[in-house]
N, C-alpha and C positions, 0 to 999 in steps of 0.2 A: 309554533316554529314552522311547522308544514305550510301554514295561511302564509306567514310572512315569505318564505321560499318561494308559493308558486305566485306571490305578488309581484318578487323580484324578478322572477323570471319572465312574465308578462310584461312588465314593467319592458327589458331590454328587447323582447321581438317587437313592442311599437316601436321603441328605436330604431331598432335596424331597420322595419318600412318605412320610416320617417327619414332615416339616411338615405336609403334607398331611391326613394322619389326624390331628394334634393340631389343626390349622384344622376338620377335621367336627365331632371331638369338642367342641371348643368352640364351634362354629355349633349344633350339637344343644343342649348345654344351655341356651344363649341362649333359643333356640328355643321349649322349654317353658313357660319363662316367661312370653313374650310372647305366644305363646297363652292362659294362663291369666288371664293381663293382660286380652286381647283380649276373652274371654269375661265376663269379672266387667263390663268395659265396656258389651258388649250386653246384659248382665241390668240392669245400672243404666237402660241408655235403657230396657229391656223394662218395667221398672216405672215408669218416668216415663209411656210411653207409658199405661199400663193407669190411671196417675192423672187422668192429663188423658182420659182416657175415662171414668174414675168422675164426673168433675166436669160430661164433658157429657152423661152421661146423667141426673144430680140437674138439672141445667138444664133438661133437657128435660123433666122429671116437673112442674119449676115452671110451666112454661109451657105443658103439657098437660093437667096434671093427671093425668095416667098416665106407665107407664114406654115403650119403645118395644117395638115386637117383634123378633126376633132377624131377622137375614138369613138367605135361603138362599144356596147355591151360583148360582141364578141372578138373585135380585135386585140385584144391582150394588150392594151396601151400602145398599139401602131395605130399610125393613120389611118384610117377608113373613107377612101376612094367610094363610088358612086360606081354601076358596072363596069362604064366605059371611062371611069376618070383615073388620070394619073398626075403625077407633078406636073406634066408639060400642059395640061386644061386644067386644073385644078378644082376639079368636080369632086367634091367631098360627099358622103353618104349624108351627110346630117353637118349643115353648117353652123344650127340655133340650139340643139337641145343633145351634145355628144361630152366627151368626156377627156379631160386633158391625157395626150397621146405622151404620155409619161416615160413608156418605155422607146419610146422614137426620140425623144430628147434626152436621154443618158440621164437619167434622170435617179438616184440611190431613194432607196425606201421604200420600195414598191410592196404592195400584198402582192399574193402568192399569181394574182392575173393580170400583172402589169402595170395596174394603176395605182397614181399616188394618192393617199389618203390624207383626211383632216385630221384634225387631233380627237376626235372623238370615234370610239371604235362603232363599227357595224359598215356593213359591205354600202350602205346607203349615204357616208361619207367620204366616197373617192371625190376629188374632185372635175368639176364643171367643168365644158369650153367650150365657148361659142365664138366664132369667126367670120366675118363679115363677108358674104358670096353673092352681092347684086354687082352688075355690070357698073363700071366708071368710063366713059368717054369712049363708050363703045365694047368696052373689053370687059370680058364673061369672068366673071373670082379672080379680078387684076392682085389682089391679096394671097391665094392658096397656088397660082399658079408661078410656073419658074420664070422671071423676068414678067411677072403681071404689072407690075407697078411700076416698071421702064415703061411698058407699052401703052398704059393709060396715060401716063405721061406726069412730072411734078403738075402743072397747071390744070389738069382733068382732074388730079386726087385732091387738089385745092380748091376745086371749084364744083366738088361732088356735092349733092344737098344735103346730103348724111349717109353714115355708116351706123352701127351700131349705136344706141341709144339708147342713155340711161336718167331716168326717173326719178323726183323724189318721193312720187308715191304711184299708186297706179289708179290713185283714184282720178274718173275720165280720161284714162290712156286710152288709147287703141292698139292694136298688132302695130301699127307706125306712126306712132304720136304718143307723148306724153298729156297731150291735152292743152289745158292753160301754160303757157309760156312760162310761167313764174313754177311750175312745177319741173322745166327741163332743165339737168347736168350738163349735158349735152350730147351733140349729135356726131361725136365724132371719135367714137370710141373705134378699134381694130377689132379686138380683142376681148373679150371678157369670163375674167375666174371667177367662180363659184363654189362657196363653199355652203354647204347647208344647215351648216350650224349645229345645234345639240340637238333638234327636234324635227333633227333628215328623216327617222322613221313614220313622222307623221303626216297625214294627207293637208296639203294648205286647205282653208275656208276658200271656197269660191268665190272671185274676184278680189283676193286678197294682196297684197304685194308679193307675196311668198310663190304664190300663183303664177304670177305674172313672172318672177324669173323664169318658170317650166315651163311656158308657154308655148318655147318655139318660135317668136315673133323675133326682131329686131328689139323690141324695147324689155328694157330690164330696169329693176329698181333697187336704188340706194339709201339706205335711211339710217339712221341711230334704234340699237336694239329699242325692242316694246314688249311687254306683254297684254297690251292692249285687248282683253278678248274681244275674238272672232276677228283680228288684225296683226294676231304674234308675230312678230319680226326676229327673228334672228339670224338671217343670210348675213355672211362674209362676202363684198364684194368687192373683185379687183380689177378697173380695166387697164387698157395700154391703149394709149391715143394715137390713133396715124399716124399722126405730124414725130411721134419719137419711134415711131418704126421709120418714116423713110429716116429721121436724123439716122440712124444707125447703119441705113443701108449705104448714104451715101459716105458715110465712115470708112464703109466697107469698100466701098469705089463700086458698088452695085448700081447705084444712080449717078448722076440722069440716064 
């Protein structure tokens, strides 16, 4: 009676490891799912978010007559001017590699220092902004300054060789090329949002595309996510095309 008791009883603890591992394995595949779920949901706000930024930065172009300057790390999501720069020159500290001035465009949602964030948490997904500040038709940041883009004139900003410029990869880019032709978006962005995706805390692979939006340069790159190693992609990117900043400006009666 004792043998057959402690049989039964061995008997149901293999059981229950045997449930046990078929309960992980089926929590595991749940699992993936719902993270992959989870992610596609913060890329969806992540581009809402970067919409409802494009739309207040066109507002703010309307109402300024220029676009805004990027933030730095220590402006609190205000503009960040250059020593001598103000709206009326439009000298920004950092035109290539700053940070959308969130709190200068009335902007709800901010962390606690101004700037708006992606959908994924850590201080390394506020977002991007880069703003186009080389000379058009003579005129020094015709873009950041007030009445810059009356003064370069519609046919100077039409006839500019390029503003901002975006990639479909960065392989053979330079600081002001995409390379081969068949690799350029184009050359005629204002504007561009940045979002760093789920793997903001990570350093890109050198000469990566990922790289290449932190660059600094003029050119930035668009692509469909990868995890390609040593080429992971997962920037969000957003631009605004000149030609729908001036439409708005002359909406505004800002232009000609």
């Amino acid at each position: 009676m004792r043998y057959s008791r402690f049989r039964s009883t061995a008997f149901t603890l293999v059981e229950v490891m045997v449930a046990l591992v078929i309960l992980t394995l089926l929590l595991s595949a749940i699992a993936v799912p719902l993270a992959a779920v989870l992610d596609m949901r913060r890329q969806e706000e992540t581009r809402r978010i970067l919409d409802e930024a494009r739309e207040a930065l066109l507002g703010f172009a309307a109402a300024h007559a220029r676009l805004p300057c990027p933030a730095s790390e220590a402006s609190n999501g205000q503009e960040s001017f250059a020593a001598a720069g103000d709206a009326s020159n439009g000298q920004c500290s950092n035109f290539l590699d700053g940070f959308l001035p969130a709190a200068a465009l009335g902007l709800a949602r901010l962390d606690s220092a101004g700037f708006a964030r992606d959908a994924w948490p850590g201080e390394r997904s506020r977002i991007r902004y880069a703003v186009f500040g080389g000379a058009v038709n003579g005129v020094a940041n015709p873009l950041t300054r007030a009445n810059g883009m009356q003064m370069a004139t519609l046919a100077g900003l039409g006839a500019a060789s390029h503003f901002l410029i975006i990639c479909s990869t960065a392989q053979a880019a330079t600081a002001a090329s995409c390379g081969p032709a068949a690799n350029q978006l184009t050359r005629r962005a204002a504007v561009v949002l940045l979002s760093l995706g789920p793997n903001a805390s990570a350093t890109p692979g050198a000469g990566s595309d990922e790289a290449r939006n932190l660059a600094g340069s003029v050119v930035f790159v668009h692509r469909e996510a990868s995890l390609a190693a040593g080429n992971e992609f997962d920037d969000i990117l957003l631009w605004v095309p000149v030609h729908l900043v001036i439409n708005r400006l002359l909406m505004a009666g800002r232009l000609p």
